[in-house]
N, CA and C atoms of all chains as a GROMACS GRO file, in nm:
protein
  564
    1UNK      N    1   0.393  -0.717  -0.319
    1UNK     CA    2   0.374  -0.677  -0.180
    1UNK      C    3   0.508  -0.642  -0.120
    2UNK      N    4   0.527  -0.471  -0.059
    2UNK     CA    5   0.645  -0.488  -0.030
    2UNK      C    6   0.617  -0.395   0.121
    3UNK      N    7   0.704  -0.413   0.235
    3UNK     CA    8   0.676  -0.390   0.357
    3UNK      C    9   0.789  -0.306   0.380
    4UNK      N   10   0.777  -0.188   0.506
    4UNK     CA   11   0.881  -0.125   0.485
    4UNK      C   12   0.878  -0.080   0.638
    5UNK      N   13   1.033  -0.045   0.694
    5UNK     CA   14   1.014   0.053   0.810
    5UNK      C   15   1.114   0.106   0.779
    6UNK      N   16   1.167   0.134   0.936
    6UNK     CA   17   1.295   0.227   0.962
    6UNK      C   18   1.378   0.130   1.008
    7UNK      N   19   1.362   0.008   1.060
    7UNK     CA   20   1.410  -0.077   1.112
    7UNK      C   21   1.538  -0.102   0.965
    8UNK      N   22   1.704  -0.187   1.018
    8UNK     CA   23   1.765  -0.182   0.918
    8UNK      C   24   1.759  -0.332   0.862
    9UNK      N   25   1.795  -0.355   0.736
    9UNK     CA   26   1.749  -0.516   0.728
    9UNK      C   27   1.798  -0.616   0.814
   10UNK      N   28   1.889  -0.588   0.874
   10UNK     CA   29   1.927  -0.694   0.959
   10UNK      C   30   1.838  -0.726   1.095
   11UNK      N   31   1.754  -0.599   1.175
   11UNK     CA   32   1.653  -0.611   1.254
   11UNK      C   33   1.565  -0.716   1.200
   12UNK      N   34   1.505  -0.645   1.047
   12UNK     CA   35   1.391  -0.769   0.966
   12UNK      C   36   1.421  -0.888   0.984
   13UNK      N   37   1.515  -0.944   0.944
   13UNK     CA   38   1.636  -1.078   0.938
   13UNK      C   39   1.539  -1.159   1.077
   14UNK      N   40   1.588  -1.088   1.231
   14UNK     CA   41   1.593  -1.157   1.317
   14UNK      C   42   1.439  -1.099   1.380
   15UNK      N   43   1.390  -1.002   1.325
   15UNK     CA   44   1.278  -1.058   1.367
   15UNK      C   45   1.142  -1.147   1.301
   16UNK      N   46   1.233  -1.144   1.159
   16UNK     CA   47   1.156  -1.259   1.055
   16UNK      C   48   1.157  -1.422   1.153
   17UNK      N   49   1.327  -1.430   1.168
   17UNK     CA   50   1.350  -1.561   1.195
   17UNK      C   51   1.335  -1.563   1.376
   18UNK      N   52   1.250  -1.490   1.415
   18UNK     CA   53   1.280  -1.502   1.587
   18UNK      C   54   1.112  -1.512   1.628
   19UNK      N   55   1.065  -1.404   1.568
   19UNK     CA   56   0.897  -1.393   1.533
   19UNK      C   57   0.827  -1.457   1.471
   20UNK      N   58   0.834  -1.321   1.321
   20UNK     CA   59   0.758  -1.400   1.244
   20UNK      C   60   0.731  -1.521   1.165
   21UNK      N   61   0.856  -1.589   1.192
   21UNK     CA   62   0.831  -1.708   1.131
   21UNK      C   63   0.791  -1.810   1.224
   22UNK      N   64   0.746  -1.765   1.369
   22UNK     CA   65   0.675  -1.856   1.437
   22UNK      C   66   0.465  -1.831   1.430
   23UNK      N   67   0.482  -1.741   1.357
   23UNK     CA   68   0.316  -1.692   1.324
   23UNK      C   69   0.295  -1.722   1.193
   24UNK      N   70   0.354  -1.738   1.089
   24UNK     CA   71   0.326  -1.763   0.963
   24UNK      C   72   0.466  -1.838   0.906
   25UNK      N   73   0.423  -1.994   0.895
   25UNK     CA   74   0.508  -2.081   0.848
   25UNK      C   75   0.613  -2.029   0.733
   26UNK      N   76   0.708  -1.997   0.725
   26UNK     CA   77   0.831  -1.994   0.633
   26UNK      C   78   0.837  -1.842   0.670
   27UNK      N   79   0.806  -1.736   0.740
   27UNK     CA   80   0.792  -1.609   0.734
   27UNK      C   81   0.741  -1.530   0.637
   28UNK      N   82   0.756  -1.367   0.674
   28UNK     CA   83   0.648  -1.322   0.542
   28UNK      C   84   0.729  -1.329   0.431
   29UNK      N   85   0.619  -1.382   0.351
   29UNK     CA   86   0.668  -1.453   0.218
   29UNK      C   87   0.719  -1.343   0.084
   30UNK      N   88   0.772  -1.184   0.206
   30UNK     CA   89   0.804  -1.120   0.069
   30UNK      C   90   0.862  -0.987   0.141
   31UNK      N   91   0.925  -0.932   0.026
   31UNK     CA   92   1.013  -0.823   0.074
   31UNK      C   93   1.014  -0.705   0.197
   32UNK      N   94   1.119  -0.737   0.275
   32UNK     CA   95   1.113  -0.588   0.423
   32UNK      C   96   1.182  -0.516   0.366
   33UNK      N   97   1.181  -0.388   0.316
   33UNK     CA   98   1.230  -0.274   0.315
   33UNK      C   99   1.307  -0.183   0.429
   34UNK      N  100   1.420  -0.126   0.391
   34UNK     CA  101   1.476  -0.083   0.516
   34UNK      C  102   1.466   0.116   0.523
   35UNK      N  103   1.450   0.148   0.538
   35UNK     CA  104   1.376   0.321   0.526
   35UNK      C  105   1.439   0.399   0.648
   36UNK      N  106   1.603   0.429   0.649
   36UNK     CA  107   1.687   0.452   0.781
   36UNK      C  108   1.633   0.603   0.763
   37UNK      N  109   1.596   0.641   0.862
   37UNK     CA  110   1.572   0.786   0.874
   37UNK      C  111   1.427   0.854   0.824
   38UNK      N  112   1.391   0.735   0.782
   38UNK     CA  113   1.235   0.761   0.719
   38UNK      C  114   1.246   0.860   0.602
   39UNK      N  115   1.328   0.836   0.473
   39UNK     CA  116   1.325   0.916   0.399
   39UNK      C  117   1.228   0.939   0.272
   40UNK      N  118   1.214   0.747   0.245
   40UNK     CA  119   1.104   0.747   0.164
   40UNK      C  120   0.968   0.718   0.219
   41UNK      N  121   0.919   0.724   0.370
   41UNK     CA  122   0.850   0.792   0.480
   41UNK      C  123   0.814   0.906   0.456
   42UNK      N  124   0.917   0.986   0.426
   42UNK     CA  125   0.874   1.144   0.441
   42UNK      C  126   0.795   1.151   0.284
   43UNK      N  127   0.859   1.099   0.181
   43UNK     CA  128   0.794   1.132   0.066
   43UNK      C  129   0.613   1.101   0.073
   44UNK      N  130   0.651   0.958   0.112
   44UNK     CA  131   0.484   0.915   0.127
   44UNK      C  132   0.410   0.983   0.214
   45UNK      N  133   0.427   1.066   0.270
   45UNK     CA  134   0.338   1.107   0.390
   45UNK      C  135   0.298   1.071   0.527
   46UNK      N  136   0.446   0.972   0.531
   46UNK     CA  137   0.387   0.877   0.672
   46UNK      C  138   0.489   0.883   0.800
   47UNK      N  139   0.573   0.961   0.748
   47UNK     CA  140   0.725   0.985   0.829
   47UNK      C  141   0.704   1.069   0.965
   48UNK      N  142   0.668   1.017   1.102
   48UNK     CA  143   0.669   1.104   1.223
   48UNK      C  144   0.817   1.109   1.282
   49UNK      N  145   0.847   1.250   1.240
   49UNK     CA  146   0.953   1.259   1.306
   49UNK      C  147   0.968   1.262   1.439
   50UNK      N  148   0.887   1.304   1.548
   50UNK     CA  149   0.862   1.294   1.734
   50UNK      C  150   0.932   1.157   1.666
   51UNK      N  151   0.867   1.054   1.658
   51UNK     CA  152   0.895   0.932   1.692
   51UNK      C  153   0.994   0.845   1.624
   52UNK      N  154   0.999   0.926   1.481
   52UNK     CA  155   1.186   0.872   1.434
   52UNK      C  156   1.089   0.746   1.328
   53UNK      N  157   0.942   0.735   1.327
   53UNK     CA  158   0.908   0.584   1.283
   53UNK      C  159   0.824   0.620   1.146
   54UNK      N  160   0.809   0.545   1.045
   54UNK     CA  161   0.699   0.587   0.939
   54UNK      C  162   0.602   0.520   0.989
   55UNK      N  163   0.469   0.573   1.007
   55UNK     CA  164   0.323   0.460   1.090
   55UNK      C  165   0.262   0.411   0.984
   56UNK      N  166   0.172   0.384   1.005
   56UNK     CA  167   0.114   0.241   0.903
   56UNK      C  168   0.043   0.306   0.775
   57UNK      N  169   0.071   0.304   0.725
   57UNK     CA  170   0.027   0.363   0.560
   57UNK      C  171   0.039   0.251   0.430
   58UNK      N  172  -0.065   0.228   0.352
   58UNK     CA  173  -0.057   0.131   0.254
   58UNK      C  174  -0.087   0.222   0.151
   59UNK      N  175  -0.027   0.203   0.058
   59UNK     CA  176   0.005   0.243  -0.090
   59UNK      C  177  -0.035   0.183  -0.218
   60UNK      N  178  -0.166   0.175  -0.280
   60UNK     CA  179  -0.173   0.069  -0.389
   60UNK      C  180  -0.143   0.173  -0.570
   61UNK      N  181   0.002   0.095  -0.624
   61UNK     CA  182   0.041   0.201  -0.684
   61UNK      C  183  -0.017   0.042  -0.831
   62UNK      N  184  -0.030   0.072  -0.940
   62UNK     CA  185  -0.034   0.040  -1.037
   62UNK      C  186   0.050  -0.026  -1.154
   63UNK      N  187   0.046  -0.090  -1.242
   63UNK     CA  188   0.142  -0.122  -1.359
   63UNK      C  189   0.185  -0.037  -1.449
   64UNK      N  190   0.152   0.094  -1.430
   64UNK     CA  191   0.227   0.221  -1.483
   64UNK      C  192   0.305   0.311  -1.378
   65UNK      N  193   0.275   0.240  -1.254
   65UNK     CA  194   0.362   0.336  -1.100
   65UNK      C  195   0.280   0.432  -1.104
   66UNK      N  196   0.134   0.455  -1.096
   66UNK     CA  197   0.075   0.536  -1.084
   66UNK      C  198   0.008   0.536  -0.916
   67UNK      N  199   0.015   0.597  -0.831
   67UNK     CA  200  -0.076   0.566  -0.710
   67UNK      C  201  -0.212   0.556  -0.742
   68UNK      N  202  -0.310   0.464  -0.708
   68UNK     CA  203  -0.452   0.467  -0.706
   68UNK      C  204  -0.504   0.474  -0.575
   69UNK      N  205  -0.476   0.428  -0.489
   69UNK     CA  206  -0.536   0.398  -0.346
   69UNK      C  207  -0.423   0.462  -0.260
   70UNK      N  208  -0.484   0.483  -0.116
   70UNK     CA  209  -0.387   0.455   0.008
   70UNK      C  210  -0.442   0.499   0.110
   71UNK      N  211  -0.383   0.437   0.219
   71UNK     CA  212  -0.468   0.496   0.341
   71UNK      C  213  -0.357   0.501   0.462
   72UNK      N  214  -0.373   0.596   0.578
   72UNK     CA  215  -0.278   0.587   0.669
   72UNK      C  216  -0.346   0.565   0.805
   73UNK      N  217  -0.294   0.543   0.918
   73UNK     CA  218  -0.383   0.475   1.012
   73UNK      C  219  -0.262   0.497   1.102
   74UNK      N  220  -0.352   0.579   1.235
   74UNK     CA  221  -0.252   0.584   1.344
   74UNK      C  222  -0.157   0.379   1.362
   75UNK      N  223  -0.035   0.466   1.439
   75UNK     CA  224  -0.018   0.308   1.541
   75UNK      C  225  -0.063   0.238   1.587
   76UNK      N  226  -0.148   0.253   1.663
   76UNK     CA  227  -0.212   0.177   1.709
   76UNK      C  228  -0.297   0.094   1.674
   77UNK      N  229  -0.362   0.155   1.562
   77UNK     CA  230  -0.509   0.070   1.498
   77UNK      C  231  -0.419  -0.031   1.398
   78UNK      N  232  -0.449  -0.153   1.397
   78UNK     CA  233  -0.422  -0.233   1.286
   78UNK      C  234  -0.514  -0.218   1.164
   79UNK      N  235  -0.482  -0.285   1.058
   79UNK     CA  236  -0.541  -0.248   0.910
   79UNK      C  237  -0.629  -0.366   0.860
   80UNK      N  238  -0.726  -0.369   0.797
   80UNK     CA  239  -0.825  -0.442   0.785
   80UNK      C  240  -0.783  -0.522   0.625
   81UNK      N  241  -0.745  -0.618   0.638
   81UNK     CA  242  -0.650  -0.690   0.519
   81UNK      C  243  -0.820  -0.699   0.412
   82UNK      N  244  -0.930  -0.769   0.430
   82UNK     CA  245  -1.025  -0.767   0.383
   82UNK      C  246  -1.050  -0.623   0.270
   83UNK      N  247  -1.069  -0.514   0.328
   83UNK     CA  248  -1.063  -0.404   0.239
   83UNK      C  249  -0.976  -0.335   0.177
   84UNK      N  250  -0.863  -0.406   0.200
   84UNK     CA  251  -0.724  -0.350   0.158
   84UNK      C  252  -0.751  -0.465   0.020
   85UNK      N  253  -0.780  -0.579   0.005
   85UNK     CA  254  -0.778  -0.671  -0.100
   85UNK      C  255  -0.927  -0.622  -0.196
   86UNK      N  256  -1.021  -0.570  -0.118
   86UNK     CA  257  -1.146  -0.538  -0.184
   86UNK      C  258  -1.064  -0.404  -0.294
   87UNK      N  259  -0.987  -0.326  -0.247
   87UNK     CA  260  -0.951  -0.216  -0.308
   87UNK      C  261  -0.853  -0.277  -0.440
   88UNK      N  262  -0.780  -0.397  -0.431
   88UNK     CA  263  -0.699  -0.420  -0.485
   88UNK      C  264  -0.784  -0.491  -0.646
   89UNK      N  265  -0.875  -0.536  -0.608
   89UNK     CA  266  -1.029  -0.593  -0.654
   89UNK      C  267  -1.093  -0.466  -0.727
   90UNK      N  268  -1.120  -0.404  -0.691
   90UNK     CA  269  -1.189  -0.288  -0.740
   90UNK      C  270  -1.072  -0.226  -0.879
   91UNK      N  271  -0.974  -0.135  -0.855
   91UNK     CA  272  -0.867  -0.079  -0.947
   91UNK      C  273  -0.841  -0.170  -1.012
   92UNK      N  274  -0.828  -0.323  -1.019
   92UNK     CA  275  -0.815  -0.423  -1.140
   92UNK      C  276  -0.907  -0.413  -1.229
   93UNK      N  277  -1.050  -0.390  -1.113
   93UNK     CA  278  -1.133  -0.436  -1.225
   93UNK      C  279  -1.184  -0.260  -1.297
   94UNK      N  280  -1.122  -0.139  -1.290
   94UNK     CA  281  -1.238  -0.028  -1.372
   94UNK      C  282  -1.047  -0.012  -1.441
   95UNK      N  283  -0.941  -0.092  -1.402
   95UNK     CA  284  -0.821  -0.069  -1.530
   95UNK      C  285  -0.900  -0.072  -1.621
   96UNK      N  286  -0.857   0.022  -1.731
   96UNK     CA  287  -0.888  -0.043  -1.856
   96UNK      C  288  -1.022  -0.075  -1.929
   97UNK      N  289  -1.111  -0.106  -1.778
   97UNK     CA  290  -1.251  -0.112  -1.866
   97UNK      C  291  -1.345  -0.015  -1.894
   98UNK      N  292  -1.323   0.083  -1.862
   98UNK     CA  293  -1.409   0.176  -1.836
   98UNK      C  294  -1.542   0.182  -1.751
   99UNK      N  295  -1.522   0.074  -1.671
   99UNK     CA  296  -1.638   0.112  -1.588
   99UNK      C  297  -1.568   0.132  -1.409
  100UNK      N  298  -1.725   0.147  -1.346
  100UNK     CA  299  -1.686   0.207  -1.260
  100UNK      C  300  -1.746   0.149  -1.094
  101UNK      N  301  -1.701   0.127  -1.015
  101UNK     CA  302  -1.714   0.053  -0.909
  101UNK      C  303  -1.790   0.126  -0.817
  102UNK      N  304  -1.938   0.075  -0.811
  102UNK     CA  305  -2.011   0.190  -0.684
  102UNK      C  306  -1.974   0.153  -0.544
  103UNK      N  307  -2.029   0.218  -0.432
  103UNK     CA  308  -1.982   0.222  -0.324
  103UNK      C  309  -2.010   0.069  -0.243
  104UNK      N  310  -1.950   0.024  -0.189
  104UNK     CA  311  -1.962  -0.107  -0.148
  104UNK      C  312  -1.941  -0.255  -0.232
  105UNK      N  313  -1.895  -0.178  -0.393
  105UNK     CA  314  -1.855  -0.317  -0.465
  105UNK      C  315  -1.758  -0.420  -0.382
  106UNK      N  316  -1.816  -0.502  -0.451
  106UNK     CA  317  -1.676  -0.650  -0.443
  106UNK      C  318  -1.770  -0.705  -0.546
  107UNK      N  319  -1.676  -0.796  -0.586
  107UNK     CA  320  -1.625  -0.928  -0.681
  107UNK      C  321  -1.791  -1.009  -0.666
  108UNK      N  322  -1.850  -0.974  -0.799
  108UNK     CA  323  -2.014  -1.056  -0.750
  108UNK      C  324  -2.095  -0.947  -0.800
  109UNK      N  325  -2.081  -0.872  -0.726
  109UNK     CA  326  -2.164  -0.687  -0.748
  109UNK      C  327  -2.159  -0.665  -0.895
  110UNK      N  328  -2.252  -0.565  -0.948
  110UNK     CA  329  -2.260  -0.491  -1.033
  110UNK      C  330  -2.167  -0.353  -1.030
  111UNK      N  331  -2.104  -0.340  -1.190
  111UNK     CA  332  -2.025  -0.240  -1.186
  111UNK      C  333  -2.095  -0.185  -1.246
  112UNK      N  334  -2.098  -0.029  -1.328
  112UNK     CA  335  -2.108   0.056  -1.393
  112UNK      C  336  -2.038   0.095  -1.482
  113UNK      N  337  -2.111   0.114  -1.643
  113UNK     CA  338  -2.021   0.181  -1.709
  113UNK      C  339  -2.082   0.337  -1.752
  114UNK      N  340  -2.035   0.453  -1.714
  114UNK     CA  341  -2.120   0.543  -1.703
  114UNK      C  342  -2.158   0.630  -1.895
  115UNK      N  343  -2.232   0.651  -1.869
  115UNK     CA  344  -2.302   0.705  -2.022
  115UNK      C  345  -2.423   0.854  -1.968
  116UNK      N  346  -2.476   0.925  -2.100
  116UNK     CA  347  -2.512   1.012  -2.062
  116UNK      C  348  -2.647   0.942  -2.022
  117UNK      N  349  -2.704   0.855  -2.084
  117UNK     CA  350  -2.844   0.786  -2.018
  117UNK      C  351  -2.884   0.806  -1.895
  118UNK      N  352  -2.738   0.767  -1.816
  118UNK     CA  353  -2.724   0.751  -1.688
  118UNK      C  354  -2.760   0.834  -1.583
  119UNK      N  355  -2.700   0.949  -1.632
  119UNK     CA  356  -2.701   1.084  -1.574
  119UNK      C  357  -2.859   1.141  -1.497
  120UNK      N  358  -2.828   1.128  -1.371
  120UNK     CA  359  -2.967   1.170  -1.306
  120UNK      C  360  -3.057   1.039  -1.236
  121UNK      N  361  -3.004   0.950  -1.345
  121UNK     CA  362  -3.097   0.814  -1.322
  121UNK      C  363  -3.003   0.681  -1.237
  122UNK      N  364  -2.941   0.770  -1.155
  122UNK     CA  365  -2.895   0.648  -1.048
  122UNK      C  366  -2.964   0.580  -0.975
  123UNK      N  367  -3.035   0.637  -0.927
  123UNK     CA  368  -3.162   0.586  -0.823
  123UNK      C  369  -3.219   0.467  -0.821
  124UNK      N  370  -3.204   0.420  -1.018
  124UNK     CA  371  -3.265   0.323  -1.111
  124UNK      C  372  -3.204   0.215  -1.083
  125UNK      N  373  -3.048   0.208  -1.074
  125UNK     CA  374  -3.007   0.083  -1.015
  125UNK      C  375  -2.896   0.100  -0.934
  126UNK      N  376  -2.921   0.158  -0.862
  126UNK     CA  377  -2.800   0.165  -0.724
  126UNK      C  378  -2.897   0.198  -0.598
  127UNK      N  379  -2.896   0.152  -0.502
  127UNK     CA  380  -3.003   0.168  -0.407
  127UNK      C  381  -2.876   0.173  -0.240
  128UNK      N  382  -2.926   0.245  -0.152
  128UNK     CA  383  -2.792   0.267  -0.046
  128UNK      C  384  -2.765   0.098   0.042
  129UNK      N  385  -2.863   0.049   0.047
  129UNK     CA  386  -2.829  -0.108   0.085
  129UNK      C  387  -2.745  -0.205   0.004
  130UNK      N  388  -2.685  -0.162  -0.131
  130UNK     CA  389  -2.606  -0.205  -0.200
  130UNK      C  390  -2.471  -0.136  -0.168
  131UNK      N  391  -2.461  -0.061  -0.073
  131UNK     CA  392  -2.318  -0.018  -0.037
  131UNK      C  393  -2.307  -0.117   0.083
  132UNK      N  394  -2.350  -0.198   0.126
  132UNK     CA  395  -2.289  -0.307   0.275
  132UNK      C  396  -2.307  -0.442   0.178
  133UNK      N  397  -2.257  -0.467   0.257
  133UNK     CA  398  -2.243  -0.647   0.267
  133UNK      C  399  -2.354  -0.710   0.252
  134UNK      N  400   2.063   1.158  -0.217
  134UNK     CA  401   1.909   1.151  -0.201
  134UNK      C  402   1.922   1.291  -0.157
  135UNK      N  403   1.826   1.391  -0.205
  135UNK     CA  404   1.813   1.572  -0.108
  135UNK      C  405   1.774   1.494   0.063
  136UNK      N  406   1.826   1.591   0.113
  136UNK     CA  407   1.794   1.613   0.284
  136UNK      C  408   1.646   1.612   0.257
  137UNK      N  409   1.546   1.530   0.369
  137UNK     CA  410   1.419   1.479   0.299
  137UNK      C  411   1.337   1.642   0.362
  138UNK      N  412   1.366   1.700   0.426
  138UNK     CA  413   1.290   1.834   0.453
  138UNK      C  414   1.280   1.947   0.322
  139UNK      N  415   1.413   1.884   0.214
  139UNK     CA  416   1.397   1.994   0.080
  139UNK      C  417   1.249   1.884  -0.046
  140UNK      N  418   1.238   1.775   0.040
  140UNK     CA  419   1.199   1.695  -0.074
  140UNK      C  420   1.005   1.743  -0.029
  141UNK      N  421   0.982   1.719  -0.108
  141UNK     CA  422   0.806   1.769  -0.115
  141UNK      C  423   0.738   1.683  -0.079
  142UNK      N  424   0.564   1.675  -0.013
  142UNK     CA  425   0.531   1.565   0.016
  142UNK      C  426   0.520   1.547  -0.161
  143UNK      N  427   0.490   1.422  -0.163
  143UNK     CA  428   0.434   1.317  -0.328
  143UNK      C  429   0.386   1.249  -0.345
  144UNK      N  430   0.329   1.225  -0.244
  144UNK     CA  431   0.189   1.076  -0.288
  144UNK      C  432   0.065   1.151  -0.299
  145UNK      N  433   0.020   1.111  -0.430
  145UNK     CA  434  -0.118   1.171  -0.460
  145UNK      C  435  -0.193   1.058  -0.560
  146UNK      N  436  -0.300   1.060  -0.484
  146UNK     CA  437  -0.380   0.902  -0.567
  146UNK      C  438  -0.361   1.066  -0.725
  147UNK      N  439  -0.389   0.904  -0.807
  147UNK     CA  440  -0.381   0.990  -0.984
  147UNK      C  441  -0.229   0.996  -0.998
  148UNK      N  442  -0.146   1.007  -0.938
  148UNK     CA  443  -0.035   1.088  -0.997
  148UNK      C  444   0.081   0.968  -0.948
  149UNK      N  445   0.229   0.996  -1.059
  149UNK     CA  446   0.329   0.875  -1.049
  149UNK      C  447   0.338   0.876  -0.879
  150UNK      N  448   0.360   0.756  -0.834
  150UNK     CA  449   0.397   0.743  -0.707
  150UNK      C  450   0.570   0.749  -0.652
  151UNK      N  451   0.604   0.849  -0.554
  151UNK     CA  452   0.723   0.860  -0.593
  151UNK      C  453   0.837   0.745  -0.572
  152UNK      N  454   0.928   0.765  -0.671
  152UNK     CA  455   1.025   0.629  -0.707
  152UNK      C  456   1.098   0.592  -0.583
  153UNK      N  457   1.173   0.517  -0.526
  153UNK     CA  458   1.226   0.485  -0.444
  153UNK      C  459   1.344   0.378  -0.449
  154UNK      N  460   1.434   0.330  -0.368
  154UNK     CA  461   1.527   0.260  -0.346
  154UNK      C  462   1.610   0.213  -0.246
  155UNK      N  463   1.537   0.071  -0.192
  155UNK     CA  464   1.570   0.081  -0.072
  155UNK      C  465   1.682  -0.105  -0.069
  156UNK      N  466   1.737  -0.091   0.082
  156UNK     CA  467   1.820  -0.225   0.081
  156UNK      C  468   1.675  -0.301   0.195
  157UNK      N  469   1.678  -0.414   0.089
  157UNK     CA  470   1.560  -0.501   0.151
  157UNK      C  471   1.587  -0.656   0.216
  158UNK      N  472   1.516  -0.680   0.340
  158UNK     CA  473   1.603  -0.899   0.344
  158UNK      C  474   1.465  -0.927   0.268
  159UNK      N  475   1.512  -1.014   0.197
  159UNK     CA  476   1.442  -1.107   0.080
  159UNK      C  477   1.461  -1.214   0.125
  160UNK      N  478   1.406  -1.335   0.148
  160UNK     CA  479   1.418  -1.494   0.151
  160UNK      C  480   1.548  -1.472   0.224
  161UNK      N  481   1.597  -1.410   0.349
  161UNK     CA  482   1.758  -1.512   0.393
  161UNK      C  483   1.857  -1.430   0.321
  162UNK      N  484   1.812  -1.328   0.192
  162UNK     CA  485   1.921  -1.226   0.164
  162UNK      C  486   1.909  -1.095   0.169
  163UNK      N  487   2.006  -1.009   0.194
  163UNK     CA  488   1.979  -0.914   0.155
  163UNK      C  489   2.073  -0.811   0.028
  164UNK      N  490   1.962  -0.785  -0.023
  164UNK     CA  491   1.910  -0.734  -0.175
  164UNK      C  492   1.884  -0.535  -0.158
  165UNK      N  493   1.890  -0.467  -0.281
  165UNK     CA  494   1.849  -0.397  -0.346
  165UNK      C  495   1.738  -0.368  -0.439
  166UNK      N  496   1.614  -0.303  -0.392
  166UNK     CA  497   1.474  -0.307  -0.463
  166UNK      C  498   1.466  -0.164  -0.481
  167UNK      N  499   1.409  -0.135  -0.590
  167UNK     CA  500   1.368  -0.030  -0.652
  167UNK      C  501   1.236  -0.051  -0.692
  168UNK      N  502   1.150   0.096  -0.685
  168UNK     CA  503   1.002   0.076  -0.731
  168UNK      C  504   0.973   0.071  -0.865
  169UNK      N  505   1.074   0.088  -0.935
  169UNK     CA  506   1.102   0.109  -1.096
  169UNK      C  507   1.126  -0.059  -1.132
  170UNK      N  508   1.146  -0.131  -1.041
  170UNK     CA  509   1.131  -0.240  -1.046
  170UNK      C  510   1.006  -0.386  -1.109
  171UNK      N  511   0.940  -0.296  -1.041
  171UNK     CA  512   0.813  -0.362  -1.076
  171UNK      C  513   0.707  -0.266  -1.110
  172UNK      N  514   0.783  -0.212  -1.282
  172UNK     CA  515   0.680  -0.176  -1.363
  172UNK      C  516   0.603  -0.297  -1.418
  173UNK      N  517   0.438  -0.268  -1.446
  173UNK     CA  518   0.397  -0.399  -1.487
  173UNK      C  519   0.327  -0.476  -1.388
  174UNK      N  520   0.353  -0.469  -1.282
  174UNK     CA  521   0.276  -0.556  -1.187
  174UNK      C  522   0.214  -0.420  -1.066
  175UNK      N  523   0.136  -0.475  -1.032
  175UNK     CA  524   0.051  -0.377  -0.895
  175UNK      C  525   0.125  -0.428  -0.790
  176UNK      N  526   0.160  -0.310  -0.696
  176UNK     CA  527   0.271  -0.361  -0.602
  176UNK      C  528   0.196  -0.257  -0.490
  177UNK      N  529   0.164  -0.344  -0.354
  177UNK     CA  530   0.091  -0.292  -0.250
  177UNK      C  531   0.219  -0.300  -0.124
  178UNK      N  532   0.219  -0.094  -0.110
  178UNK     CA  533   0.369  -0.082  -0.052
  178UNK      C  534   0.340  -0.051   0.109
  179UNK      N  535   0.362  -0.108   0.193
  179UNK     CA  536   0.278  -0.081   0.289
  179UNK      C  537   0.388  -0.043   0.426
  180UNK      N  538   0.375   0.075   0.512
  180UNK     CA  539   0.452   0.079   0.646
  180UNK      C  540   0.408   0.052   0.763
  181UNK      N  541   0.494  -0.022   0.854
  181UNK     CA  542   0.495  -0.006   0.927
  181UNK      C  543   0.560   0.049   1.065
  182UNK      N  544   0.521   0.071   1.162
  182UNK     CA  545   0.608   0.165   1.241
  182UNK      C  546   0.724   0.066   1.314
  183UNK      N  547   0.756  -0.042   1.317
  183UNK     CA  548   0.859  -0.130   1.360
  183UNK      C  549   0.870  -0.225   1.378
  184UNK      N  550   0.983  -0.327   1.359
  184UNK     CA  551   0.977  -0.449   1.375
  184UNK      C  552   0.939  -0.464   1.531
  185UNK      N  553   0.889  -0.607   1.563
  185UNK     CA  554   0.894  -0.642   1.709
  185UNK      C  555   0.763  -0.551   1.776
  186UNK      N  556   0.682  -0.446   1.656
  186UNK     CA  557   0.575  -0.412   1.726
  186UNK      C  558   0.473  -0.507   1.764
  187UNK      N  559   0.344  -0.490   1.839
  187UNK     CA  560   0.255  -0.559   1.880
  187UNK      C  561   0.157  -0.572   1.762
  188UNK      N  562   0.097  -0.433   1.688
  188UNK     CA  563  -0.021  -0.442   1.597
  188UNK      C  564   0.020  -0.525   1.466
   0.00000   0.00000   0.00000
């Protein structure tokens, strides 16, 4: 897990030890990134220059540095940690196995491993009330 | 590093995510992290727009 702005590490520093470490005991328990000018901002796609800031964008890259996931989200809206971990849940689980995660999986659900059988005959076991909760 | 206006966008789900290198505070220090770093492990890289924000 690694966190990043434009802010320089020494901002992080004091607002680890001024803030956040009054909201989550010992502070966040893992790396601030410092991104002066939003450069590796600009690469990711998240770099507003009007505002000089990279906005909220999460990145889920892989054990080969491959990107699988990501999503970006104005300022304002905060990010839903729940589906950010469901996603993290999902790409663990079709690594490698060849199967495949229908819409609304989590951890419990039925995955898929797709074959030509299959083909046409979704209907058979995927039903649209299996995409919610 | 190129002036980031010559650099291309590069994040594309499927494809390497681009490398990076930044000065990070770690535990009380501050350190040097690279994304080449943690080949091998799933690493969820996430921005935000500033310290001391509200969201």
């Amino acid at each position: 897990m690694l966190a990043i702005s434009v802010d320089s590490p020494y901002s992080h520093k004091i607002w680890q030890d001024g803030e956040l470490s009054k909201i989550i005991p010992g502070g966040l328990p893992f790396p601030m990134l410092s991104d002066p000018g939003g450069e590796i901002g600009w690469r990711y796609m998240v770099y507003d220059e009007d505002a000089g800031v990279d906005i909220r964008g999460r990145f889920l890259i892989d054990p080969d540095g491959i990107l699988q996931a990501m999503e970006i989200l104005a300022p304002a809206v905060g990010r839903n940690v729940d589906e950010m971990i469901r996603q993290v849940q999902a790409c663990q689980r079709v690594r490698g196995t060849g199967e495949v995660t229908p819409a609304g999986w989590e951890p419990g659900k039925q995955t898929i491993k797709p074959c030509a059988e299959m083909a046409g005959k979704v209907c058979e076991f995927w039903s649209p009330e299996m995409a919610f909760k | 590093m190129e002036a980031k206006e010559d650099v291309e966008w590069e994040a594309r789900v499927g494809k390497p995510a681009p490398e990076f290198e930044a000065k990070a505070y770690v535990a009380g220090e501050i350190k040097t992290i690279k994304l080449a770093d943690y080949r091998g492990q799933w690493v969820l890289l996430y921005f935000y727009p500033g310290d001391f924000t509200f969201v």
